[in-house]
C-alpha positions in Angstrom: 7.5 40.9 23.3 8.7 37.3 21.9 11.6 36.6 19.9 9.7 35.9 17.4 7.2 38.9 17.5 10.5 41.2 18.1 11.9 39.4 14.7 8.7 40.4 13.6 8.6 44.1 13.7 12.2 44.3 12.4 11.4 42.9 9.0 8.4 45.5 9.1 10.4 48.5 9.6 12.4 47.4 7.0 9.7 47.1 4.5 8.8 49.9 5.1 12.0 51.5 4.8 12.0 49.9 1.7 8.9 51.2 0.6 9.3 54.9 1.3 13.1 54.7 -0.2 11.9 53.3 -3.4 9.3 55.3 -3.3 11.3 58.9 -3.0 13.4 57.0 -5.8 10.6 56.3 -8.4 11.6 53.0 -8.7 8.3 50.9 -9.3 9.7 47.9 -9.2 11.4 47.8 -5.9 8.6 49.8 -4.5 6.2 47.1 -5.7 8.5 44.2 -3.9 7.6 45.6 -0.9 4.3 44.6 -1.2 2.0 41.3 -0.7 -1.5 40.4 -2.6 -3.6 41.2 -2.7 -2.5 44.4 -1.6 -5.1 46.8 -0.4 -5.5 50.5 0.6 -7.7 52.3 1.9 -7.8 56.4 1.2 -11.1 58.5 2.7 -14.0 56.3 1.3 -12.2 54.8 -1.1 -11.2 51.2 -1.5 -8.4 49.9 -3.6 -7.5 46.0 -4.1 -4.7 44.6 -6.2 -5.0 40.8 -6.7 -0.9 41.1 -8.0 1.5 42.9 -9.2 0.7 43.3 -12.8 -2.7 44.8 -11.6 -0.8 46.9 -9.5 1.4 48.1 -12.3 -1.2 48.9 -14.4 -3.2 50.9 -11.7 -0.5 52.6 -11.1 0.3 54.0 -14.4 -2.9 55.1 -14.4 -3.0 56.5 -10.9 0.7 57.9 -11.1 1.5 60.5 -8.6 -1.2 62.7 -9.8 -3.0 62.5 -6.2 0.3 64.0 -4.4 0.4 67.8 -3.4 1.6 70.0 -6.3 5.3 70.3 -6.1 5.7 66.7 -4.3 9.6 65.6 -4.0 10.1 63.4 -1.4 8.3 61.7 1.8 9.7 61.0 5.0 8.7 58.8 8.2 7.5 60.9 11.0 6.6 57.5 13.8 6.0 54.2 13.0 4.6 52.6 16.1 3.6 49.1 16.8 0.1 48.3 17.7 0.2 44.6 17.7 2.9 41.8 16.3 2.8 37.8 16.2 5.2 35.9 14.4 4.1 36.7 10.6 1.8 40.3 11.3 2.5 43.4 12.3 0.1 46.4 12.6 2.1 49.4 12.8 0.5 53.0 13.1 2.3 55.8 10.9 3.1 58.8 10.6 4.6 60.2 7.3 5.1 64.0 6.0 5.2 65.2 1.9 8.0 68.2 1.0 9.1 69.9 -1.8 12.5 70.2 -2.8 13.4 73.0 -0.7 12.6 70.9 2.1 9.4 73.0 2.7 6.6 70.5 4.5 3.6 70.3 2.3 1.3 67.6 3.9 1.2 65.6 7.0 -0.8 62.2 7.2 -1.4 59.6 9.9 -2.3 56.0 8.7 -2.2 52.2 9.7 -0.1 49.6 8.0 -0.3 46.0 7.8 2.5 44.1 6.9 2.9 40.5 6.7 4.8 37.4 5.8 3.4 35.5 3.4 5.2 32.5 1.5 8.6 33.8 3.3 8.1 37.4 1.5 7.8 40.2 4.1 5.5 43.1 2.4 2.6 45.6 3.0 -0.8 44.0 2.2 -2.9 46.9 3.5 -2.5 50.4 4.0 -5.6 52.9 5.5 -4.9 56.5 5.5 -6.0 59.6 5.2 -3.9 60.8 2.5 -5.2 61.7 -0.4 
């Protein structure tokens, strides 16, 4: 792996630690700075694109966390492997797990993440899963 490919993968991992922290946290905002637009995600069959973060903000109000399992508390990284990596692009494959707040595992889902630097700003801009 280059230098720069290895620089790479480290500003992906942290994204995404970002992302699942702010996440657990409800924090929107910082959730939503790990992203880049248009950001898209792919869930089963459907197909989700956000040209930018107000779009995002207002999907997600209206997509809240109603989709997660009933009784939902907090997510957690299982694997995040890398497929590929260049200088601004890394694909990483995932693997995350849903509990409850007894710590009891309620779903485990397997997905592919693409993060990229675009305009200096390290972010997800697509995410294909199989989670609901």
């Amino acid at each position: 792996m280059s230098d720069s490919s290895a620089t790479s993968v480290g500003h992906a991992l942290r994204v995404t630690d970002a992302f699942m922290e702010s996440f657990n946290a409800h924090d929107w905002s910082a959730h939503f700075d790990t992203y880049n637009f248009p950001h898209i995600r792919i869930a089963g069959r459907e197909v989700k694109i956000w040209s930018d973060r107000n779009e995002l903000f207002a999907g997600h109000a209206a997509y809240g966390a109603g989709r997660l399992e009933s009784g939902w508390s907090r997510s957690a990284w299982d694997a995040r492997d890398v497929i590929h990596s260049s200088a601004d692009k890394v694909h990483l494959a995932v693997q995350f797990t849903r509990y409850n707040a007894s710590g009891t595992q309620l779903a485990t889902y397997q997905a592919i993440y693409v993060v990229t630097c675009v305009e200096g700003h390290w972010g997800i801009q697509l995410r294909s899963s199989f989670a609901p």
